[in-house]
N, C-alpha and C positions, 0 to 999 in steps of 0.2 A: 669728596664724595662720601655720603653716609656709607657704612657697613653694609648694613641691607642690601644694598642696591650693587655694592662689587660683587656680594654673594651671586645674588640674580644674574648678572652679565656671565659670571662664572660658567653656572650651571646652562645658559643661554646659548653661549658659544657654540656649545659641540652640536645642541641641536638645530641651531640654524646653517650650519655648514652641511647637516644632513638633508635639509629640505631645499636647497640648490642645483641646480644644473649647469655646470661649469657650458659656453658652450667655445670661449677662447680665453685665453692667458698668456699675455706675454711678459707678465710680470719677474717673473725666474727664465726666461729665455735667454739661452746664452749664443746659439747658433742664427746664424743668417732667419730673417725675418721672411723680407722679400717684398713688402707690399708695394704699389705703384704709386710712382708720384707724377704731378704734371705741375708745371714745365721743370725742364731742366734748370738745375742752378735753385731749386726751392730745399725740401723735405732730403735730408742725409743720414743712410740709415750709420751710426757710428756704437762702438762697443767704452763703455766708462765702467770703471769699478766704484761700485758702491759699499757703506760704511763697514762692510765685513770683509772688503774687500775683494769681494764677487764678482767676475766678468759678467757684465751684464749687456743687454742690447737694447740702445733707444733712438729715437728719434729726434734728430733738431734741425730747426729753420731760425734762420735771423738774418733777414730782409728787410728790417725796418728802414732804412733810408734807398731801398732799390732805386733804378732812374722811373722803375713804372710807379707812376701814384696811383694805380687801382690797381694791385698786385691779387693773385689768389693762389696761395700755392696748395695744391691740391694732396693729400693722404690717402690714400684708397685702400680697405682693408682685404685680404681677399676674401673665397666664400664662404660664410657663416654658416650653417645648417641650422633650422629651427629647433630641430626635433620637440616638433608640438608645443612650441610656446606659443602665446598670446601676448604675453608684458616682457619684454625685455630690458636688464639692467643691465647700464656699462659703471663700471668704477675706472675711471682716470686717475693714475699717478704721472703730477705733470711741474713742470714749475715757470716762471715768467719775469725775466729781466725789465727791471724798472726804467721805462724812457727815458725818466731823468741823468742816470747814469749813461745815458749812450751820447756823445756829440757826433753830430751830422757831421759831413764836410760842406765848406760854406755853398758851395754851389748848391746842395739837398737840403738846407736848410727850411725849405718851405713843405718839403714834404710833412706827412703825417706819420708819428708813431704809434702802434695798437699795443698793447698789452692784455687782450683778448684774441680768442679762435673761437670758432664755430662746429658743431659737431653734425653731421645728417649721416641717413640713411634713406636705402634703396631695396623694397623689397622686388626678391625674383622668385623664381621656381628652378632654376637650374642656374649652374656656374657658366655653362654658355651663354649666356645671356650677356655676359662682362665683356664679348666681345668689340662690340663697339662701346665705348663711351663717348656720354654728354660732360664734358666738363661744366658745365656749365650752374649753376641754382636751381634752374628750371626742373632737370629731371631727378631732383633730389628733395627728399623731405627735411627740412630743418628741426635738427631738435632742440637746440638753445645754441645760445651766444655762453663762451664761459672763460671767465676771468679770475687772475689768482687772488685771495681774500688777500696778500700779502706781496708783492715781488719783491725782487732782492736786486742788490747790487755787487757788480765782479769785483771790484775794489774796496777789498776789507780795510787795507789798511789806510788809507781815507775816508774812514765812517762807515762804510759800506759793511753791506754781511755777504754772505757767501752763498750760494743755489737756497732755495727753502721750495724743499719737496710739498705740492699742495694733494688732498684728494678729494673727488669730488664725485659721485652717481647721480645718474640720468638714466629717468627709464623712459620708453615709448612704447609704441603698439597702437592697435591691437596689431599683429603678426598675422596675416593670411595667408603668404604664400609659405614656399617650402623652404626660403631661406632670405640673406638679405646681406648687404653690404655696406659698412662705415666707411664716412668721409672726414677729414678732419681738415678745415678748409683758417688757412692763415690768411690774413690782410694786411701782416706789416709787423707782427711781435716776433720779438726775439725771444723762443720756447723750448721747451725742451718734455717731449713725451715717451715719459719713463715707464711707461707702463698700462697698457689695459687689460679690461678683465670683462667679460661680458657670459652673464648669466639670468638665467630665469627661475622664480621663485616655484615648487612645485609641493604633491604630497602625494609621501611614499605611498607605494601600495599597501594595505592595512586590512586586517578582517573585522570587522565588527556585527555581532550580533550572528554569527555563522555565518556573516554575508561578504566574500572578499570584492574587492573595490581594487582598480587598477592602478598605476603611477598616474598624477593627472597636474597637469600645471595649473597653475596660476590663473587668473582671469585677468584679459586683457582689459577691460573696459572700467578699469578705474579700480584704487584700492579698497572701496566698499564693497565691489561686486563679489560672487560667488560664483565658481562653475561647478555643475553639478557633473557626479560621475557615475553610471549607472552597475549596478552590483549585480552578485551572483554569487545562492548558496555552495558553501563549499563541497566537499566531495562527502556523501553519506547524509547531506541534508536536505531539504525542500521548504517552498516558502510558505509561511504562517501566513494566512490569511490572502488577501487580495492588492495588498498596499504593494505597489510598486519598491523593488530597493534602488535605492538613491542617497548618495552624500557628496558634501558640497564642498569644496576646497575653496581657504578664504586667500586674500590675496599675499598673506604672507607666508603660502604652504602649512596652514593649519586645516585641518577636517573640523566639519562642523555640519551643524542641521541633516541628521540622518531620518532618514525615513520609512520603514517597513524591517523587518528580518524575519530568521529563517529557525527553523527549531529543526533537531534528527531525525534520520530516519527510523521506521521501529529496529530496532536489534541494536542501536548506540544510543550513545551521548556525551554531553557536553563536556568537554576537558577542559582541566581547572584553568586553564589559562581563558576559555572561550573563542577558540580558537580552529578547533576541528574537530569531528565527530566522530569518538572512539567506540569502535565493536565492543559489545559487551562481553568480557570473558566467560569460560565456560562455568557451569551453576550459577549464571547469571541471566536475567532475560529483560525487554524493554518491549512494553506491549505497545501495540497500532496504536488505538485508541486512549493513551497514558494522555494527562494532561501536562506532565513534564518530562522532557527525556530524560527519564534517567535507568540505568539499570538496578534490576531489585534480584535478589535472591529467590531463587525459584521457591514454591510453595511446597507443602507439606506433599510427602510420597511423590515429588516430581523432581527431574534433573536435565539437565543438558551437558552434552561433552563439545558441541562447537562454540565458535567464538559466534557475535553477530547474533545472538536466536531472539527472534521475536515471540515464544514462549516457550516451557518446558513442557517434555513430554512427560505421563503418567510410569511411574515404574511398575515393572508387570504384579499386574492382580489388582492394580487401582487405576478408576478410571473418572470421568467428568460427565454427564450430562451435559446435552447440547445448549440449556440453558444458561448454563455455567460459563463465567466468563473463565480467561488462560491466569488470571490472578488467584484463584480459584485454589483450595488444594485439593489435591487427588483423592479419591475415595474410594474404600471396598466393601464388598458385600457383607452382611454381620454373621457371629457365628450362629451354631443351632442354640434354640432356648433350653433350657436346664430344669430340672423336678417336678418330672411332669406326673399331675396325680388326675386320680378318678373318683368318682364320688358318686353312686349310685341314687335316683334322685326321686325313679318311678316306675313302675314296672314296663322293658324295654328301654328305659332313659338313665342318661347317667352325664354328668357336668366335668369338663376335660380342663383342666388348669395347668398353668406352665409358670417360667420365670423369664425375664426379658431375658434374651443374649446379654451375656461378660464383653463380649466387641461387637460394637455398634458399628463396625467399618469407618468410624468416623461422621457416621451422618444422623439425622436427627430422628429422621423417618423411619419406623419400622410395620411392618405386613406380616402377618399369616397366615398359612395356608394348612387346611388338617385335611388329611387322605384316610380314609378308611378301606380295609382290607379283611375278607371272608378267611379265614386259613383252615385247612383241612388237610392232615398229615405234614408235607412239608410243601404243599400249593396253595398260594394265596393269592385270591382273584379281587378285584376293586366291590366294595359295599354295594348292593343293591339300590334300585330309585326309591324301596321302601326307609332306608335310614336316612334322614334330616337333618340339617344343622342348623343350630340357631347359634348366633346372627349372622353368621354364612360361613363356606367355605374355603373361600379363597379373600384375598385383602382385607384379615380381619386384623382391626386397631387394638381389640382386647386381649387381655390373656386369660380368653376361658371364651370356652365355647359348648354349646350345648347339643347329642345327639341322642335321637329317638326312633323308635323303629327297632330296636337293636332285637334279635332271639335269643333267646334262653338256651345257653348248655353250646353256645357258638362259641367257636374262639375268634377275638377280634385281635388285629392291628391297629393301632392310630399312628400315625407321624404326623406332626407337626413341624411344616417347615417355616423358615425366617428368610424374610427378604427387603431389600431398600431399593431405590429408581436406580442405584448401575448394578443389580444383581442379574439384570435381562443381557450386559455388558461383558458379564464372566465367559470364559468357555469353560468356569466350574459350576458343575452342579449345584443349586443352596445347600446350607447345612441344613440336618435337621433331626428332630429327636424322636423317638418310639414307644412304646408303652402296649403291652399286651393286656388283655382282660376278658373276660368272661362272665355272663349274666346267669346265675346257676336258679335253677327252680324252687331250691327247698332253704333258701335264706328268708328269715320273715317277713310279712307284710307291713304296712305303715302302722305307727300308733296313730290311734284316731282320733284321742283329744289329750289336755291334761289338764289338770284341776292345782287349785292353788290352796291347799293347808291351812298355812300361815304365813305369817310375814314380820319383820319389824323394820327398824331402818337400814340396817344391813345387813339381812336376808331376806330370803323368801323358800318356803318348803312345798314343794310341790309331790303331786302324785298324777301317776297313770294309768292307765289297764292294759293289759295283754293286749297284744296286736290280733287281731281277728282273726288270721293263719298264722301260728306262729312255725310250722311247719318242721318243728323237733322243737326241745328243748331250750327254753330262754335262757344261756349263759350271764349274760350280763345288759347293762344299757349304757350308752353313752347317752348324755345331755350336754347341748353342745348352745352357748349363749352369749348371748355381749349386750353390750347397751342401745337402747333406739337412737339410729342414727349415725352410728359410730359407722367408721371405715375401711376400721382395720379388723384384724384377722379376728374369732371367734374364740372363748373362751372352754372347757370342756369336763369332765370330768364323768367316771366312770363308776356303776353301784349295780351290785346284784340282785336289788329290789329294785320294786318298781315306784318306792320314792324318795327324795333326795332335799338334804335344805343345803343351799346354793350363799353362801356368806362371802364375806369380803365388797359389798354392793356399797352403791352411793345413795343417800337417805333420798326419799323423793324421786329416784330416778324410774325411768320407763326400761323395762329391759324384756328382749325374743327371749326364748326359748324354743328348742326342738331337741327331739328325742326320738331314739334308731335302738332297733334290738340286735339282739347277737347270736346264732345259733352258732352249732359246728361248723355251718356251711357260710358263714361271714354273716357281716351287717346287713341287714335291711335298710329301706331306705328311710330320713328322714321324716318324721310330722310335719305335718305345716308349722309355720309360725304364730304362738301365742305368747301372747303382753301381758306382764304384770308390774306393778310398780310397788315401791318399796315406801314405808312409815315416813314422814315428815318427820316427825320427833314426835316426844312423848314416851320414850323406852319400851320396855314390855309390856308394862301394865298397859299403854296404848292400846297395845296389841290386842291384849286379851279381853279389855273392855268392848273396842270394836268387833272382835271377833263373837264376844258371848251379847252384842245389842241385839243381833237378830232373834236369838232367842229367849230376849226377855221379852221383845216385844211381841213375840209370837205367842209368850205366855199368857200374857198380860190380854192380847185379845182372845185366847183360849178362854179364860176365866170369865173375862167380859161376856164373852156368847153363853159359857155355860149360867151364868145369874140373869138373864134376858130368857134365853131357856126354862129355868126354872121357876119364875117368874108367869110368864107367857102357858104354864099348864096349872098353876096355881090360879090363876084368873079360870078358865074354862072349868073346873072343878066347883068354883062357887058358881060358876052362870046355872050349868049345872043344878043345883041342888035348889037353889032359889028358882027355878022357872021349870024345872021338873019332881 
């Protein structure tokens, strides 16, 4: 026998001994048996030692030359229990004396000698039933005629050999009632039944797919067939979808052809073996709606301390919106916003800027809200419906908001608060930030335009006039500028005349200006915005050519009208004199 194939038998062994159902053995029996024979003078139960020596208990008849020539000596096994088989296997350990070796006495010489037995069964529902017996064929199912491949002869030493143990299975079925009885019916051989074994091929109980499946035998109705065994998720689980569970036991106690399974329930999952479904430990959670059971590590700002949790809860101060799924992390409200300035813009008006919150709570969204407050000594009452905000007061997305209305020589409050969707969720109040100010009467009014000098590629010199009220003393001016278009923050610088050349620019570029005066009593508000742009190239002299063109050409037609002029009274002086 090749290698391979001992391996195989090898490893074979242990599990085909595990997929059987012993349901008799008398194989290793050493005590009284006891089954029934008919007629007297046939079947003898007798004790022989076998090759180790063993007391053992078998069976023998040898009746070959009886005076009856149709002899039947009857074996009857007693009752067998099915326990849910359908196919039932017997193994016979048996052996069978060679006719040739026996002489008749001359008188039974004409009889017949058999070197076969016959084996049946009888199924019932209960061992009462054995009460009466049919001896007979008729109430007996036949399962074969069986014969040894080899007998032997009692007389070794004239050629002969000594007993030759044979073995041999027969299965039958299908099995319907609750249990059944063997017959072992002789006609004339000389035999000897060492031994039966009667079992059915089965498959353990097993889980597959989260789904356990019962012990289930064999199928009686031939070794192709299958019986199907109907399943059920284990404990902590439920069934995936609508497919029925079901798996099939094949006829040599193998599983096979499953169909449907089961997946966790939320709070567990699957254990490495696939076998049952484990609670989630704590700071672990397995959501409803997961497409795979599995546990995950709770989300940001949330935890759980039991086992089993189908999500975590948020830790105090953060929380989830209901839109938000339990995978979701926990979120809290952001802090107050930071540097908050004022900027006086028009007489009563003034532009309020901040800086986003340092903690965004985590979330993307951020709101503002600004409160204005009247204060007088230490009482401060909410802003009148005379002061305005643009672009509103409450959920604003910018950081800068503009209000008007405001009086002069009042002291204001502003707050600014911050908020995201779970700041409604807090039972803390929003953060938020303050800024006091005051609109005083005797700070200047607007410049009203300003004029451009000169220019080259990277400057431009400009000049102003007096604000129209300067309402004390002009300390100083700020001019405050950046490029057309640009984003970012404004560029500034400070002169105590009223003109200034503005360097460091890009050739060619478009650039605002505005400009605020200073008294004792603070800035004024800014000028509008006016644009000037800077030389293409060409250096200075550019400069100063474009800048002296206008008045060449303004000379230049100066002269033109005064010689047209002069011209035009020289004419009228001859008309003149020739016609008067």
């Amino acid at each position: 026998m090749p290698i391979r194939r001992l391996i195989c038998i090898f490893y074979l062994l242990p599990l085909v001994s595990l997929l059987q159902e012993i349901l008799l053995d008398t194989t290793q029996e050493t005590s009284e048996i006891g089954w029934s024979t008919y007629p007297e003078g046939g079947w003898d139960e007798v004790s022989v030692l076998d090759g180790q020596r063993r007391l053992l208990r078998t069976y023998e008849v040898c009746n070959s030359y009886a005076q009856r020539s149709n002899q039947s000596n009857w074996l009857r096994t007693g009752f067998i229990p099915s326990r849910g088989a359908r196919r039932v296997y017997v193994k016979l350990q048996f052996s069978v004396r060679d006719c040739a070796s026996l002489k008749p006495p001359p008188s039974r010489r004409q009889l017949a000698c058999k070197e076969t037995f016959a084996l049946s069964y009888r199924q019932v529902n209960s061992a009462m039933e054995a009460e009466e017996w049919e001896w007979s064929e008729e109430a007996w199912v036949k399962v074969d005629t069986i014969g040894a491949g080899k007998s032997f002869n009692r007389n070794p030493g004239k050629g002969g050999q000594g007993p030759r143990m044979e073995e041999r299975t027969i299965d039958f079925g299908p099995i319907i009632k609750n249990g059944f009885f063997l017959a072992f019916v002789d006609s004339g051989a000389c035999l000897s039944l060492a031994g039966v074994r009667v079992y059915f091929h089965k498959c353990p109980a097993t889980v597959r797919s989260l789904a356990s499946f019962p012990e289930t035998p064999s199928s009686g109705d031939g070794g192709a067939s299958l019986t199907e065994a109907g399943g059920s998720c284990v404990v902590g689980a439920h069934l995936l979808g609508t497919t029925r569970l079901s798996l099939h036991c094949g006829a040599e106690g193998e599983w096979m052809v499953s169909s449907g399974s089961c997946v966790c329930d939320p709070g567990r999952e699957e254990s490495e073996e696939g076998t049952e479904c484990q609670a989630c430990p704590p700071g672990t959670f397995s959501p409803p709606d997961a497409v795979s059971a599995r546990c995950h590590v709770c989300p940001a700002n949330s935890n759980t301390t039991t086992s089993g949790a189908r999500s975590c809860v948020c830790n105090k101060g953060f929380h989830r919106i209901p839109e938000e799924s339990v995978e979701s992390p926990c979120t809290g409200p952001p802090s107050a916003p930071w540097d908050l300035n004022y900027e006086v813009i028009g007489p009563g008006s003034v532009s309020i800027t901040w800086r986003t919150p340092k903690e965004m709570g985590g979330r993307p969204e951020i709101m503002y809200s600004v409160a204005c407050k009247e204060c007088v000594t230490s009482r401060c009452l909410r802003c009148g419906d005379g002061v305005t905000f643009r672009p509103g007061q409450v959920g604003v997305t910018q950081n800068r908001v503009q209000l008007s209305g405001l009086l002069p020589g009042v002291a204001y409050t502003l707050e600014v608060q911050s908020t995201n969707r779970v700041s409604e969720m807090s039972v803390e109040q929003p953060k938020y930030a303050s800024l006091n100010l005051s609109i005083s009467q005797s700070v200047p009014s607007a410049v009203p335009i300003i004029h451009q000098v000169s220019r080259s590629m990277q400057s431009i010199t400009l000049s102003w006039p007096e604000p129209e009220q300067p309402n004390g003393k002009i300390l100083d001016y700020q001019l405050r500028y950046r490029e057309k278009d640009y984003e970012g923050e404004s560029l500034s610088l400070i002169t105590e005349t009223n003109t200034a050349t503005v360097g460091g620019l890009n050739p060619g570029a478009i650039y605002s200006f505005q400009v605020r005066a200073r008294t004792e009593r603070g800035y004024g508000a800014y000028s509008g915005n006016m644009y000037f742009q800077t030389l293409l190239g060409g250096g200075e002299k550019s400069e100063l050519s474009q800048d002296k063109l206008p008045l060449i050409v303004g000379s230049c037609l100066g002269a033109l009208a005064f010689i047209g002029l002069s011209i035009l009274l020289v004419l009228i002086l001859l008309f003149k004199r020739l016609f008067f």
